[in-house]
N, CA and C atoms as a LAMMPS dump frame, in Angstrom:
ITEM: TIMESTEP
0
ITEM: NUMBER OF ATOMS
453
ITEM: BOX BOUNDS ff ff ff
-5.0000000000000000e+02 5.0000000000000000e+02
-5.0000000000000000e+02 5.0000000000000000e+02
-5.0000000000000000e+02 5.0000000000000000e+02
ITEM: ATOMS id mol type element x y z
1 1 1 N 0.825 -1.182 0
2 1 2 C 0 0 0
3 1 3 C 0.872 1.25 0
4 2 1 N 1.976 1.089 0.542
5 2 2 C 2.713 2.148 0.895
6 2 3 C 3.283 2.657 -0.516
7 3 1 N 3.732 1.785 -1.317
8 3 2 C 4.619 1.811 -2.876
9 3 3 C 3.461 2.411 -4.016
10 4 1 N 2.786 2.612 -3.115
11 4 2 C 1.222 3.458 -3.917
12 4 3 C 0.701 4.717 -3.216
13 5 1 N 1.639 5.188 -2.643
14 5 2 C 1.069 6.384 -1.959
15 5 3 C -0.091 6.299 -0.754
16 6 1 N -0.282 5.075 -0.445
17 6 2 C -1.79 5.012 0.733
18 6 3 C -0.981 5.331 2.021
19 7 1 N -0.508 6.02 2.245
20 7 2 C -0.284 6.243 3.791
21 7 3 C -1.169 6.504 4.924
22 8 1 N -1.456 6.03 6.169
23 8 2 C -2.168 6.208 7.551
24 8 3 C -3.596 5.305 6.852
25 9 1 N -3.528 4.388 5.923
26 9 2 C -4.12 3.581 5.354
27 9 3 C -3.718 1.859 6.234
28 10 1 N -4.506 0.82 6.51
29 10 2 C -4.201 -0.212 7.107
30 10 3 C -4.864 -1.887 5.87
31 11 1 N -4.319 -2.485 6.793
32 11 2 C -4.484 -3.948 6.029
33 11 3 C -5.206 -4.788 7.174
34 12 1 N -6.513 -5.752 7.14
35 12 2 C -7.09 -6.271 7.422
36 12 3 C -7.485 -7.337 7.158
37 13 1 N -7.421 -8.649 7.845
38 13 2 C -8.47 -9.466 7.291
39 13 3 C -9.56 -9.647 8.051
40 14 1 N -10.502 -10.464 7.2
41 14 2 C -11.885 -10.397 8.208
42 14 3 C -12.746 -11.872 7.472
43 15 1 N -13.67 -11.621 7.958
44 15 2 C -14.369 -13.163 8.019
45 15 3 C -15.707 -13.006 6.809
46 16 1 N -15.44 -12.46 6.222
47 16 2 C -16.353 -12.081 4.879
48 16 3 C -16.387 -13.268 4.079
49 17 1 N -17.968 -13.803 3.935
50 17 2 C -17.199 -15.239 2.601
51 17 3 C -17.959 -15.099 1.334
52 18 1 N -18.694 -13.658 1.155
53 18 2 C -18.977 -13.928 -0.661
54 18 3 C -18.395 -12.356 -0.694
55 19 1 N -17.616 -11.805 -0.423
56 19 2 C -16.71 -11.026 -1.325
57 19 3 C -15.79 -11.018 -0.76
58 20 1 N -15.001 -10.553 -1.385
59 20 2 C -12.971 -10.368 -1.525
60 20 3 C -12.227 -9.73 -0.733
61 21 1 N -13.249 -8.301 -1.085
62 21 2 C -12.673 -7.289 -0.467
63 21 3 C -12.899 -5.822 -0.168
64 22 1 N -12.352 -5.426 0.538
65 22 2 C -13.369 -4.168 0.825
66 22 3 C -12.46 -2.918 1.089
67 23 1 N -12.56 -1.523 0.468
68 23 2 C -12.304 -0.568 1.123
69 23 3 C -12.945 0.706 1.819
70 24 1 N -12.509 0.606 2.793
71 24 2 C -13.58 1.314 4.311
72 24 3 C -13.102 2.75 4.145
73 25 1 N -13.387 3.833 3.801
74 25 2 C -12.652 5.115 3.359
75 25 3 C -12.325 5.711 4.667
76 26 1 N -13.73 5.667 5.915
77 26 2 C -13.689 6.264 7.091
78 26 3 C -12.503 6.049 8.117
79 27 1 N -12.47 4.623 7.947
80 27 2 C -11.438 4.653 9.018
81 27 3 C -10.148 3.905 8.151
82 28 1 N -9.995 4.296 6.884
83 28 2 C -8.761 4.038 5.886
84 28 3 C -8.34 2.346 5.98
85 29 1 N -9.17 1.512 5.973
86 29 2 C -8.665 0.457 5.877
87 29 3 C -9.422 -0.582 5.027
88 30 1 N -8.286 -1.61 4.578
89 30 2 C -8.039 -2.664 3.226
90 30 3 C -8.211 -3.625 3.636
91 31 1 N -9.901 -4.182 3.552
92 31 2 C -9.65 -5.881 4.266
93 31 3 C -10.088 -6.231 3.342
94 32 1 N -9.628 -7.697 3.782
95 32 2 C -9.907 -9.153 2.642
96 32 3 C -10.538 -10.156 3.333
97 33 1 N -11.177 -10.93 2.461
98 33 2 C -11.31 -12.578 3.488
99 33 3 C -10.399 -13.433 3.274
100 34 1 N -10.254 -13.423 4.913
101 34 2 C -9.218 -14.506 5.222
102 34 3 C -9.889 -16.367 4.288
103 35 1 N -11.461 -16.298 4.391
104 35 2 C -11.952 -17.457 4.118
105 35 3 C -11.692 -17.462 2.434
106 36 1 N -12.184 -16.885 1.421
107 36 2 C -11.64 -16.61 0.115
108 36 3 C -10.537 -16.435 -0.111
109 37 1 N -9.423 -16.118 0.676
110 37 2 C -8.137 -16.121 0.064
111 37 3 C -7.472 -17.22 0.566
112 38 1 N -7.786 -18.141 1.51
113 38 2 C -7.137 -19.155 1.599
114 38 3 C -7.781 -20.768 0.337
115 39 1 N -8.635 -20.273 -0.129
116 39 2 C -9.28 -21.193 -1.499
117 39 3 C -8.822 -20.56 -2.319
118 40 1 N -8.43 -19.639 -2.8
119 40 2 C -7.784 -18.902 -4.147
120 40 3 C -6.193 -18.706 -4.02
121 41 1 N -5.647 -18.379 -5.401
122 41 2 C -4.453 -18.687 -6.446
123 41 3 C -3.927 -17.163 -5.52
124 42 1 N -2.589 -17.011 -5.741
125 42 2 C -2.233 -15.529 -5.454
126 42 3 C -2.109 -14.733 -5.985
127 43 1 N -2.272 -14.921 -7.456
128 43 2 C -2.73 -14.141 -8.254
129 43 3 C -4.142 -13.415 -8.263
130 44 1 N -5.053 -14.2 -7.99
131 44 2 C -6.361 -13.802 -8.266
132 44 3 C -6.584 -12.601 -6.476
133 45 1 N -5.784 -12.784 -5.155
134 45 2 C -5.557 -12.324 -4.118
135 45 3 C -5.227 -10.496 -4.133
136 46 1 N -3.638 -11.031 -5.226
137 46 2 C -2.968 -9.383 -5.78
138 46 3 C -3.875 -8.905 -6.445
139 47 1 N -5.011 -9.51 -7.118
140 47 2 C -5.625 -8.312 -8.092
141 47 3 C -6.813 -7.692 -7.614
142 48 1 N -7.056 -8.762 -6.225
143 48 2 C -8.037 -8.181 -5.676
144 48 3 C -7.388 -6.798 -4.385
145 49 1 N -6.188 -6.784 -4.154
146 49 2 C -5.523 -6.325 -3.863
147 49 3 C -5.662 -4.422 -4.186
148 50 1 N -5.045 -4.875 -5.742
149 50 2 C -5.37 -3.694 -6.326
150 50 3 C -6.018 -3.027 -6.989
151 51 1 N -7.499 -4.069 -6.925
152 51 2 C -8.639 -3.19 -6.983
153 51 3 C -9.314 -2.501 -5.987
154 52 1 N -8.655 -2.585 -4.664
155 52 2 C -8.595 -2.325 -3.262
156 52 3 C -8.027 -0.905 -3.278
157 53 1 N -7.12 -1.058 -3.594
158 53 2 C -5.864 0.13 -3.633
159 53 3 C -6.869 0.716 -4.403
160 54 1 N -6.702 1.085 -5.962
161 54 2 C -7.599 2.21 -6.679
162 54 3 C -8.604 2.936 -6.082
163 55 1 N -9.401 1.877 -5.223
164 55 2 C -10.68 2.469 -4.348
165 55 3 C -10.001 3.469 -3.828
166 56 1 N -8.94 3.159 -3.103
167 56 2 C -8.673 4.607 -1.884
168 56 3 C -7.945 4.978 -2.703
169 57 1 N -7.394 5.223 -3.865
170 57 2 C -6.698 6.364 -4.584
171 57 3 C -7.54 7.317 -5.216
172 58 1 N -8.873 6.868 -5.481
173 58 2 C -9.544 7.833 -6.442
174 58 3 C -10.956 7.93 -5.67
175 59 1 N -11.035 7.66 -4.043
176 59 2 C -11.914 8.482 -3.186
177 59 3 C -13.306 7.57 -3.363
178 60 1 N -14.123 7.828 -2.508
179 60 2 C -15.349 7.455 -2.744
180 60 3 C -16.237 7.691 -3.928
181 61 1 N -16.119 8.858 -3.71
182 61 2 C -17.55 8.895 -4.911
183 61 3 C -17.086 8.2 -6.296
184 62 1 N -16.247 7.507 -6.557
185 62 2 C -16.019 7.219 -7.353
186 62 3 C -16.297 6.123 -8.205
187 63 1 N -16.907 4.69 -7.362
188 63 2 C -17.394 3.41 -7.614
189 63 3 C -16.076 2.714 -8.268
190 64 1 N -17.305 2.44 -9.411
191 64 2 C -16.463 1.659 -10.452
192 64 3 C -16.91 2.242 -11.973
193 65 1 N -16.71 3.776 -11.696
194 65 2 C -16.977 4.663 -13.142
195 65 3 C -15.751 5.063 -13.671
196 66 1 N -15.254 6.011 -14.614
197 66 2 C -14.154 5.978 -15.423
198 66 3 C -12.887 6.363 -14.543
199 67 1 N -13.183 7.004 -13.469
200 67 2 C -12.526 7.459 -12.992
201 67 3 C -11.569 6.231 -12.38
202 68 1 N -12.46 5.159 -11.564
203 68 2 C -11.726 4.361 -11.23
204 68 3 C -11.332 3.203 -12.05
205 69 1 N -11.632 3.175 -12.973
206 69 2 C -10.89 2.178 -14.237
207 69 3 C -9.704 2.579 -14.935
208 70 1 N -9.945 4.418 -14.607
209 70 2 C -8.616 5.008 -15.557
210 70 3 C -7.58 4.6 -14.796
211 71 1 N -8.051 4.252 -12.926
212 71 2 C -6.595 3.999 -11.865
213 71 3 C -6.408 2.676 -11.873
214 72 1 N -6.748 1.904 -12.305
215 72 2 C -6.919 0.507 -12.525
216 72 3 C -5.797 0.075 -13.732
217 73 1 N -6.14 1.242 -14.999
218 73 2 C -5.496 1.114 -16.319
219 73 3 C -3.549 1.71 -16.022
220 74 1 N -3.915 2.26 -14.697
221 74 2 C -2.487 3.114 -14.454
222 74 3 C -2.241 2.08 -13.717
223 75 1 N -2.505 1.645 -13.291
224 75 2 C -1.8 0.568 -12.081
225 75 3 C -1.492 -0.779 -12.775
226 76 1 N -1.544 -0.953 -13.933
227 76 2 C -1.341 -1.653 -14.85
228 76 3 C -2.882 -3.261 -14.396
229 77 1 N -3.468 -2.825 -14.226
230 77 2 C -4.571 -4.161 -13.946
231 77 3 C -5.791 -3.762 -15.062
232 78 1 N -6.577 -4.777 -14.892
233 78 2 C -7.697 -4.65 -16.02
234 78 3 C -8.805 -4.59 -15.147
235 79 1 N -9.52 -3.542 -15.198
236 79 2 C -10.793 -2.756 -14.849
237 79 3 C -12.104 -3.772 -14.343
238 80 1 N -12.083 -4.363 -13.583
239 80 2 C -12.818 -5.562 -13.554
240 80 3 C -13.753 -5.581 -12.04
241 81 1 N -14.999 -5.279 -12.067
242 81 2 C -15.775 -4.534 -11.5
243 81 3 C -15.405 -5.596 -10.312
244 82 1 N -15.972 -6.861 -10.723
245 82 2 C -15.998 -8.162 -9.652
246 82 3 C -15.389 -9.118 -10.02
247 83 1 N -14.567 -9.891 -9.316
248 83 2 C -13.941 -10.968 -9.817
249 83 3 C -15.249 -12.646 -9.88
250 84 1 N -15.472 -13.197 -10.826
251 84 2 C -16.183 -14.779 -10.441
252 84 3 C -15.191 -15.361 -9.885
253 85 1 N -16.053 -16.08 -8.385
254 85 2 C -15.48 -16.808 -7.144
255 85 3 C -15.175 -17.756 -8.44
256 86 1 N -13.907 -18.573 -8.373
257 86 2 C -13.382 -20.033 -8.923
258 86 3 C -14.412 -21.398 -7.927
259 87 1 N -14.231 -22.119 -8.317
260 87 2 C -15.342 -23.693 -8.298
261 87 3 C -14.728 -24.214 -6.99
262 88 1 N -13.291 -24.075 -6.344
263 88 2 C -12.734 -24.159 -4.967
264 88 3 C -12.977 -23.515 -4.173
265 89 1 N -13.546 -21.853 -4.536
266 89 2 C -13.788 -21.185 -3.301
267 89 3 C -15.681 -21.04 -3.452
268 90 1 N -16.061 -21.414 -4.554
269 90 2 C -17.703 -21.968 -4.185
270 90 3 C -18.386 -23.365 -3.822
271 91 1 N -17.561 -24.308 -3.813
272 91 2 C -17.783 -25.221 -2.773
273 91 3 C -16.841 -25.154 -1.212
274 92 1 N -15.847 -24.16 -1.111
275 92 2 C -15.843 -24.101 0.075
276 92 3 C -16.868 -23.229 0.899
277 93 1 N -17.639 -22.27 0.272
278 93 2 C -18.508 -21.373 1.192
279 93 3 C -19.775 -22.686 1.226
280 94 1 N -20.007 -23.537 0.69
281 94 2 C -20.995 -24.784 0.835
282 94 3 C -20.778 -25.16 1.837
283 95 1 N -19.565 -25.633 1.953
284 95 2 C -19.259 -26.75 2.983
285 95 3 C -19.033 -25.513 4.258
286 96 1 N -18.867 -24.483 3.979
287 96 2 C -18.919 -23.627 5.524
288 96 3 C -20.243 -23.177 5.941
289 97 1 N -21.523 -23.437 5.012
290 97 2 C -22.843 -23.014 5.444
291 97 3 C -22.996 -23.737 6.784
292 98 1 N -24.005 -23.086 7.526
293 98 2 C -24.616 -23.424 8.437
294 98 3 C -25.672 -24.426 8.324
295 99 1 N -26.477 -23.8 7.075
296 99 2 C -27.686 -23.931 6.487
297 99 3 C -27.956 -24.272 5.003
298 100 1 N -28.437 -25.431 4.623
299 100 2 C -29.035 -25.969 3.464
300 100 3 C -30.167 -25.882 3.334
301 101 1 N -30.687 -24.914 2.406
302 101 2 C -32.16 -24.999 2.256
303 101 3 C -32.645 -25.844 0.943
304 102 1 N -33.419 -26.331 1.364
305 102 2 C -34.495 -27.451 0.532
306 102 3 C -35.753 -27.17 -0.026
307 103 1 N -36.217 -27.381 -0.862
308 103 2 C -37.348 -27.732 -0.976
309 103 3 C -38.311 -28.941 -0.129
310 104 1 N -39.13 -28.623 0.522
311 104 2 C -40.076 -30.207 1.357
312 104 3 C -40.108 -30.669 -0.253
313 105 1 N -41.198 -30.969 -1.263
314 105 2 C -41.689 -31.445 -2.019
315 105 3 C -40.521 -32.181 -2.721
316 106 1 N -39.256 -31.233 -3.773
317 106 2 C -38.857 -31.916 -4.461
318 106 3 C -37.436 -32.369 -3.947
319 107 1 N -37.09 -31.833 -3.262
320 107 2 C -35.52 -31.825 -2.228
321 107 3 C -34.678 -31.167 -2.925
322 108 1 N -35.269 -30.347 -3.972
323 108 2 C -33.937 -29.428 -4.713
324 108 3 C -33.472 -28.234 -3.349
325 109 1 N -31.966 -28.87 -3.6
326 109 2 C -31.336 -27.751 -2.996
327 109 3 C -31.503 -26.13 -3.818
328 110 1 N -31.954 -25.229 -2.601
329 110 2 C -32.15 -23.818 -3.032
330 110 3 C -31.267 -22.82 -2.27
331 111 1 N -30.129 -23.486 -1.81
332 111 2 C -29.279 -22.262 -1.54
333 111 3 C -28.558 -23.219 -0.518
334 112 1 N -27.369 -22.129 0.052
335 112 2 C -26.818 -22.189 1.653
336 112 3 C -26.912 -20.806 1.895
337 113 1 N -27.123 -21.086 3.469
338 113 2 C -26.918 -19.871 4.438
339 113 3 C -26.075 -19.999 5.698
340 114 1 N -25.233 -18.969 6.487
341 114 2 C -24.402 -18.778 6.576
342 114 3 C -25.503 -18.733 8.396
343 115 1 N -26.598 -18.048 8.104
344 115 2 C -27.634 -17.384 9.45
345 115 3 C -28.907 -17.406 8.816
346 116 1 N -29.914 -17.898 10.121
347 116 2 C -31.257 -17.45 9.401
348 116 3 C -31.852 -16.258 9.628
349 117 1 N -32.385 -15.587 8.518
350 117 2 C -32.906 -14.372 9.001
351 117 3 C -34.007 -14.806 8.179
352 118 1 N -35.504 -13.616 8.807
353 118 2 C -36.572 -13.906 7.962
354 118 3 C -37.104 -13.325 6.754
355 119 1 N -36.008 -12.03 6.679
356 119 2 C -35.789 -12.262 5.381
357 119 3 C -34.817 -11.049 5.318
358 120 1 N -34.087 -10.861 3.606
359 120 2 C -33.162 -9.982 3.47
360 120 3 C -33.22 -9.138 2.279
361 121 1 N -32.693 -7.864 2.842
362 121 2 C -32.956 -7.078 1.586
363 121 3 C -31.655 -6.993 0.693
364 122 1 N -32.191 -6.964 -0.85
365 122 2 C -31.073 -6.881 -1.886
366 122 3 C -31.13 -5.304 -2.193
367 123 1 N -30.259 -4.811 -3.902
368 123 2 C -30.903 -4.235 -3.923
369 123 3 C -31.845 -3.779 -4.308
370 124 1 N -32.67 -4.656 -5.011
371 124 2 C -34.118 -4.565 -5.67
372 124 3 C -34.938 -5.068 -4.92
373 125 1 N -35.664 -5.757 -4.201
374 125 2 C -36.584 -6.026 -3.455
375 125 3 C -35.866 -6.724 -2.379
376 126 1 N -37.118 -7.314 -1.892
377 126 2 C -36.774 -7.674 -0.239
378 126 3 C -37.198 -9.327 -0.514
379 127 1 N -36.464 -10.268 -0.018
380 127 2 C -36.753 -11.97 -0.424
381 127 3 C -37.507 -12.486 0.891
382 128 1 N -38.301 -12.342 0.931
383 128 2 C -39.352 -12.969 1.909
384 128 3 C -39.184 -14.221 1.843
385 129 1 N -39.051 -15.314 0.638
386 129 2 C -39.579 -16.632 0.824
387 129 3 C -38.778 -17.687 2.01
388 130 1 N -37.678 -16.809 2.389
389 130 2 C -36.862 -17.886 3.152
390 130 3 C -37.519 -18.111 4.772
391 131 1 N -37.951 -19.202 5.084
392 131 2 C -38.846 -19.195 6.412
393 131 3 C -40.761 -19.543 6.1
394 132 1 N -40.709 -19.328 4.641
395 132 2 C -41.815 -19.539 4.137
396 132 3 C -41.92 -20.487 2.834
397 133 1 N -42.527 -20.126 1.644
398 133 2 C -42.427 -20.862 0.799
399 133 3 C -41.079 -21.109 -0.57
400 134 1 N -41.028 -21.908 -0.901
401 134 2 C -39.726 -22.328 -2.242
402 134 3 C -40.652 -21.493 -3.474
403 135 1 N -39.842 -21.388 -4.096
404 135 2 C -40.107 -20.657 -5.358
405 135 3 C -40.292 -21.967 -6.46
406 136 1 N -40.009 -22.505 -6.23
407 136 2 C -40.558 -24.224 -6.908
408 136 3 C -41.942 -24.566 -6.958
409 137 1 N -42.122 -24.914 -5.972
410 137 2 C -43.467 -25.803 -5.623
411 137 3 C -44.239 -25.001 -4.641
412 138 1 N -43.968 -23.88 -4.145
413 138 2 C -44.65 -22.872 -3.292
414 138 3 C -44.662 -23.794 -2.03
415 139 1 N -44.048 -24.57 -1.917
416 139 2 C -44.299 -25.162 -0.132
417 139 3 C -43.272 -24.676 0.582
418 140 1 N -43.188 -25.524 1.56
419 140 2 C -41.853 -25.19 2.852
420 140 3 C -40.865 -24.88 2.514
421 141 1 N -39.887 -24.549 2.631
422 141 2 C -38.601 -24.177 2.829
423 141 3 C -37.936 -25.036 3.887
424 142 1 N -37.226 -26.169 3.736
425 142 2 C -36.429 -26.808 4.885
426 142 3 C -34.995 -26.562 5.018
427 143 1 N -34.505 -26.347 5.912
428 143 2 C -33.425 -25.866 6.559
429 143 3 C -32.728 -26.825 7.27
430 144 1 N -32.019 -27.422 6.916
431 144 2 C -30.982 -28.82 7.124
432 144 3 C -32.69 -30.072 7.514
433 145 1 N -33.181 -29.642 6.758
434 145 2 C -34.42 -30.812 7.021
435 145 3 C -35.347 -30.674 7.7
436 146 1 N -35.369 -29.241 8.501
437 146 2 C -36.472 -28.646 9.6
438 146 3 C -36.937 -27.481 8.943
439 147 1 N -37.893 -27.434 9.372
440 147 2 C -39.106 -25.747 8.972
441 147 3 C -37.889 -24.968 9.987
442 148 1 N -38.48 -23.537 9.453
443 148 2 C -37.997 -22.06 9.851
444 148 3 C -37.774 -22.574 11.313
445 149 1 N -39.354 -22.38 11.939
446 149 2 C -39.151 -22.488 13.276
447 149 3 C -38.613 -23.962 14.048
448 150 1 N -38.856 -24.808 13.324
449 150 2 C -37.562 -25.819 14.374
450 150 3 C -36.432 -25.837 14.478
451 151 1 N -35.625 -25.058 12.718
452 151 2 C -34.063 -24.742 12.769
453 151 3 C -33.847 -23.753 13.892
């Protein structure tokens, strides 16, 4: 961070398991998941790295609009909003769920979860069905094999 100008800037890891990485502008710090970077290449680590870095070089308001692709293109990396998790680090967030949800009727698996909540907001609507019905067959939702309320 330092060989990039981030000074009074810090390095973090943290327990995050569906993204990479994060930069916190307020209190200047660069975390990663420890759980995703120990399933991934070190390559795919550094680039999440320095799509980390760009964030705090070119400020908040900035996202992932030209501004921060032009620091991306200077930093010699390719502009790449989100990285796709590799097939090692999406069956390891499986095998770290808490929670398998089911269908009662057909037993299609419809997700893992990590916690139950009764429901969560994205950013387009709000997903009610978890605790209630599958988007399949409109019945239960089972949760390692139990309804809402027995998990």
């Amino acid at each position: 961070m330092a060989d990039h100008g981030l000074t009074g800037w810090y390095f973090q890891w943290d327990g995050a398991k569906k993204r990479f990485g994060q930069c916190n502008y307020t209190y200047k710090i660069l975390s990663f998941s420890r759980f995703l970077t120990e399933h991934s290449e070190e390559e795919e680590f550094m680039a999440t790295v320095m799509h980390e870095i760009a964030h705090a070089l070119v400020g908040s308001g900035a996202g992932h609009g030209p501004v921060w692709k032009a620091k991306m293109r200077q930093l010699g990396q390719v502009p790449d909003r989100t990285k796709t998790s590799n097939a090692a680090q999406s069956e390891a967030r499986k095998a770290a769920a808490n929670y398998v949800l089911t269908c009662a009727t057909s037993g299609k698996v419809l997700g893992h979860l990590d916690r139950l909540v009764k429901s969560r907001r994205t950013k387009y609507r709000v997903i009610t069905y978890l605790g209630h019905q599958c988007p399949c067959h409109r019945q239960v939702v089972l949760y390692n094999g139990k309804t809402f309320e027995e998990a």
